[in-house]
C-alpha positions in Angstrom: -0.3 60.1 74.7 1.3 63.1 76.8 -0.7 62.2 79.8 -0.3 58.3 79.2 3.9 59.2 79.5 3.9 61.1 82.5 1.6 58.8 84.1 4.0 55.8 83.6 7.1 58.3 84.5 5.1 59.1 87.6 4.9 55.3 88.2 8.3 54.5 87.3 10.3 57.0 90.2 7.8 57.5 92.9 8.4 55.8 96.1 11.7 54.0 94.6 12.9 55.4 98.0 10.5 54.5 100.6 9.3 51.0 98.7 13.4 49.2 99.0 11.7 46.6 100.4 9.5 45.1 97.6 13.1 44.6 96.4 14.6 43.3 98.7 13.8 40.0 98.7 12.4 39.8 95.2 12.4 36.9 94.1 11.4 34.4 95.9 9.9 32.2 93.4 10.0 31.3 89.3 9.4 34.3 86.9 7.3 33.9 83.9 8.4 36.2 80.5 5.9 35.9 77.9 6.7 36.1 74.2 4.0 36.8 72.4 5.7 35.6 68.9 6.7 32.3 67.7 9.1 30.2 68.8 12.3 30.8 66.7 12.4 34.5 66.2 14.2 36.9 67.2 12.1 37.7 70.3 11.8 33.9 71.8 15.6 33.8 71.0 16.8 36.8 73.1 14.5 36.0 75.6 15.6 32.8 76.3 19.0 34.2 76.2 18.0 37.0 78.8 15.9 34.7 81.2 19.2 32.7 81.6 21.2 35.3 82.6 18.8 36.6 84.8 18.8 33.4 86.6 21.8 33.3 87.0 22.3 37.0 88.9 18.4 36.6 90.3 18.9 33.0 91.7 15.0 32.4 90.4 13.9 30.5 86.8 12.8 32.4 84.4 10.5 30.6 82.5 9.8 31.4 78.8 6.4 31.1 77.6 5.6 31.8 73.8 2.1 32.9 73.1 1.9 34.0 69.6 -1.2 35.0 67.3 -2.7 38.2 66.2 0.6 40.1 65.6 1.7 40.1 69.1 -2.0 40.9 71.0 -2.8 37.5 72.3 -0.2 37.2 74.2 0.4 41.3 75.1 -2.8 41.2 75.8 -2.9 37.6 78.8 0.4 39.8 79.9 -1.5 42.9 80.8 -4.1 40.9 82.6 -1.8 39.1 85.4 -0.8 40.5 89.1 1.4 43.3 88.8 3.9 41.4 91.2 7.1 41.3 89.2 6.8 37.7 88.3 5.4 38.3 85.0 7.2 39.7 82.4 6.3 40.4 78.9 8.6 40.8 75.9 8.2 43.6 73.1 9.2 44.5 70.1 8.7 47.6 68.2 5.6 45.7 66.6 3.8 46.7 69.6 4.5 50.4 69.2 2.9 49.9 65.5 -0.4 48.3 67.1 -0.9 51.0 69.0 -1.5 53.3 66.0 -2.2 50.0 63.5 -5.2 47.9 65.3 -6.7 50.9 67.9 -9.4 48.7 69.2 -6.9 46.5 70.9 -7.9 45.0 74.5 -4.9 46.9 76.2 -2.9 50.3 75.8 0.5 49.7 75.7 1.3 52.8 78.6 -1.5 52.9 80.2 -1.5 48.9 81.4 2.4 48.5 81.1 5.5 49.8 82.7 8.6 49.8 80.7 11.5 48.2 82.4 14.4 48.6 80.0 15.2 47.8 76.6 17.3 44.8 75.3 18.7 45.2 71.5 17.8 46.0 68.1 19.3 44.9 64.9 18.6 45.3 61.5 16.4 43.3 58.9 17.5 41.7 55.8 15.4 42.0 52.4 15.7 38.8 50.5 14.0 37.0 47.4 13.3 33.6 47.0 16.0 32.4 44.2 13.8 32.1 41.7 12.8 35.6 41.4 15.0 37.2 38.7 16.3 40.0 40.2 20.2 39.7 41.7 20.0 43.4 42.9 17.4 46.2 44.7 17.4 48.5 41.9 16.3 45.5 40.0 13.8 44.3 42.1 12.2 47.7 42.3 12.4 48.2 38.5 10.1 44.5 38.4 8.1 45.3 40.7 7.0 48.9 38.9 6.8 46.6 35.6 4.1 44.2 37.6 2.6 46.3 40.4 0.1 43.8 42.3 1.9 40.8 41.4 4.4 40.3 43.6 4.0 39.4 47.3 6.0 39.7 50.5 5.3 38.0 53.7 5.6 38.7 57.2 4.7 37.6 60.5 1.2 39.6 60.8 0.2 42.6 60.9 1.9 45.3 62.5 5.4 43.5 63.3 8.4 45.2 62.1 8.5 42.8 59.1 5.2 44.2 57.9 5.7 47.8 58.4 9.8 47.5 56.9 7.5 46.1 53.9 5.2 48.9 53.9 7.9 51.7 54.7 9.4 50.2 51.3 6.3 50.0 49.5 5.8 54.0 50.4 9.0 55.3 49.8 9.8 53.1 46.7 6.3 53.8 45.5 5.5 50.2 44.6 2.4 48.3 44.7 3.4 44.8 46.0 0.9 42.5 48.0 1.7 41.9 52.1 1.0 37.8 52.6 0.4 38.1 56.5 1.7 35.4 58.4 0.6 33.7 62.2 4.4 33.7 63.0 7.3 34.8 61.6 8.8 31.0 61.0 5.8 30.4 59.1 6.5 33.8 56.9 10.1 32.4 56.7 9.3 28.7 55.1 6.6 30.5 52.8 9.8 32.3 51.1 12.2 29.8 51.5 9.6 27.5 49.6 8.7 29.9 46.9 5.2 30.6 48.3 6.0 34.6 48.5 8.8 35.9 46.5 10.2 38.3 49.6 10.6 38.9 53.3 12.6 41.7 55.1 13.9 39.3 58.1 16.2 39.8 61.1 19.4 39.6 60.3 20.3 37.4 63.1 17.7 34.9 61.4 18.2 35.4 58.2 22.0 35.8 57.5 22.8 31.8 57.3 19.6 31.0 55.5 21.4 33.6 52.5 24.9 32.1 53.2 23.2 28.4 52.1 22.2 30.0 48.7 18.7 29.6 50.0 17.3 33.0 49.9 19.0 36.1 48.1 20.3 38.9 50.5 19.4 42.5 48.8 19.7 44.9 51.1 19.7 45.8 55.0 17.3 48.3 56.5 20.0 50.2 59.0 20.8 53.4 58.5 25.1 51.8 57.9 26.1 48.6 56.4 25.6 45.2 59.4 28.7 44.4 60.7 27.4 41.0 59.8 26.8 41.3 56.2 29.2 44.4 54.9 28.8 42.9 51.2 25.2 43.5 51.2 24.5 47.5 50.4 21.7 49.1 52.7 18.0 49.8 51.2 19.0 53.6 51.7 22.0 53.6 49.8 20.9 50.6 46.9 17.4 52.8 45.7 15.9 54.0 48.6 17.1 56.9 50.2 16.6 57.7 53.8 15.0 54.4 54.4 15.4 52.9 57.7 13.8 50.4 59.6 15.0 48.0 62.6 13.7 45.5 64.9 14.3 46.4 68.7 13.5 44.4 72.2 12.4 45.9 75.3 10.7 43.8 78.5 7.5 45.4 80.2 5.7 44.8 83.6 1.8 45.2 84.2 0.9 48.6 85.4 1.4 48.9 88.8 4.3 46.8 89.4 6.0 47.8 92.2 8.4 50.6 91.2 11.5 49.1 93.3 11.1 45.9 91.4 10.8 47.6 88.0 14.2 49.2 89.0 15.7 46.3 90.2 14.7 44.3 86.7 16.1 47.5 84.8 19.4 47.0 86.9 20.2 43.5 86.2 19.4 43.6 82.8 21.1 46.5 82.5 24.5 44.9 83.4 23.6 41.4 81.0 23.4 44.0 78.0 26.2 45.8 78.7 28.9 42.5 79.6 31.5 42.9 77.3 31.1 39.0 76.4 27.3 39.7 75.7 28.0 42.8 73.5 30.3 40.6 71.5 28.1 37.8 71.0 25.3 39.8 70.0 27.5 41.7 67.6 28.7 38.7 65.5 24.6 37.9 65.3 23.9 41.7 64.1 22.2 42.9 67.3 23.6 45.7 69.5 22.6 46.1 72.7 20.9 48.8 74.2 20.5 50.1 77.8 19.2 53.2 79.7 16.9 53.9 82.6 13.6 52.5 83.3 11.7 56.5 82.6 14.5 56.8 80.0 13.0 53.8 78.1 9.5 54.7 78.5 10.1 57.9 76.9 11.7 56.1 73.7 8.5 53.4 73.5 6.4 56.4 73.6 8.9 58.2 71.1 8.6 55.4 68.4 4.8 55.2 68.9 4.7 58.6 67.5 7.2 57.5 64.9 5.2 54.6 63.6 2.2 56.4 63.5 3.3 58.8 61.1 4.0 56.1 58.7 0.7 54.2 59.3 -0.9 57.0 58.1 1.2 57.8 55.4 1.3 54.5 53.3 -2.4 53.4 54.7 -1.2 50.3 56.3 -4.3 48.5 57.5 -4.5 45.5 60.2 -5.5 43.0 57.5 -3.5 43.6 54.8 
């Protein structure tokens, strides 16, 4: 892992000052991002919302292309096999530092065939219950779910997103035995609770939030480490049963190993200054999201950070790639 980070740090700053010109007239032509989760989600949503803005300052489309399936390795994986040019981009999610530790036989390494260019946001995910499970509250939930371990379920989009592994974190802590329904996409996961399929989902808050105003699901808890600015009457899982839970769902864009490093910084840049517009901060704050921004070696030193993070709870609740 050590050598994997300093080889992408090494990537990331050398020649930045003798390579200006890969920059400088970058781009020239449409830029592909690809999503490798479902249209609808959080991902495909502030991607879309991204590639606009970029087009805007970069005077190039950027063209959104979702390629779900396999908990994000289908498309990670047709990502880490184009040109390293600059005119493909892939969009992450903390799912993929889970399948680094989660499925190991993957196609790809995340840091040894990507660069990170910069992160996006995170926000924080939303337990909820179908309505017909009778349970108004977390303690409650957890109190029924010691009374019938095995026989309740909760979805989520596959295996090693951050709708699984909030489930599993749960699970652990809580010391519940409740079933993970794996899902090909998270909108799929979503209509399977929302129809009474599974009983429970932990979902984005900036997904979930109106589907619990409607009376449609029931909002039990949030998974940050404070209350969402979004939904301050809903208690967090740390503070309703659970202490020192947390678990969040975070963006981040990568480029194919051995992307030019001037490109990489120039991405970083301008998305760098979308994030941190006061009207985009403001936006994504009445969703639940907060943006996040740092250098392109900054941000490769947090994906490898949370790699480390996620594999200590892979190992601790036994989280498998086909549960």
């Amino acid at each position: 892992m050590m050598r994997l980070l300093a080889a992408v740090l090494a990537a990331v700053s050398a020649g930045l000052s003798g390579t200006a010109s890969w920059a400088q007239d970058y781009p020239t032509r449409p830029i592909k991002i690809i999503v490798p989760f479902a249209v609808g989600g959080p991902a495909d949503v502030y991607a879309r919302f991204l590639g606009a803005r970029l087009q805007e300052s970069m005077g190039q489309p950027f063209v959104i292309e979702n390629r779900p399936g396999a908990g994000s390795v289908t498309g990670t994986d047709a990502a880490a096999k184009t040109a390293p040019d600059g005119y493909t981009l892939l969009l992450m999610s903390n799912a993929h530092t889970v399948n680094e530790t989660l499925i190991p036989n993957k196609p790809y390494a995340l840091l040894r065939d990507f660069v990170p260019v910069a992160p996006i946001n995170y926000s924080d995910l939303m337990l909820v219950v179908n309505p017909a499970v009778p349970v108004n509250s977390l303690p409650e939930l957890i109190a029924l779910a010691k009374a019938q371990p095995g026989k309740l379920n909760y979805a989520s989009s596959g295996p090693g997103t951050p709708y699984h592994m909030a489930g599993e974190l749960f699970k652990s802590m809580a010391g519940l035995d409740i079933v993970h329904v794996p899902y090909k996409e998270s909108s799929a996961a979503r209509t399977g609770v929302l129809g009474g399929q599974v009983e429970m989902m932990f979902d984005a808050v900036t997904t979930m939030n109106e589907q619990a105003k409607a009376g449609k699901v029931r909002a039990l808890a949030t998974s940050g480490k404070a209350r969402s600015a979004v939904t301050p009457n809903v208690p967090t899982v740390s503070e309703a049963g659970v202490p020192g839970y947390e678990a969040v769902i975070w963006l981040g864009v990568l480029a194919p190993r051995a992307t030019p490093p001037a490109i990489v910084a120039r991405l970083n840049a301008e998305i760098t200054k979308i994030v941190n517009r006061p009207d985009v901060r403001a936006e994504w704050a009445k969703q639940g999201a907060t943006g996040m921004a740092m250098p392109s070696d900054e941000f490769a030193r947090y994906v490898a950070d949370d790699i480390a993070k996620w594999e200590k709870v892979i190992k601790v609740s036994g989280a498998k790639p086909d549960q």
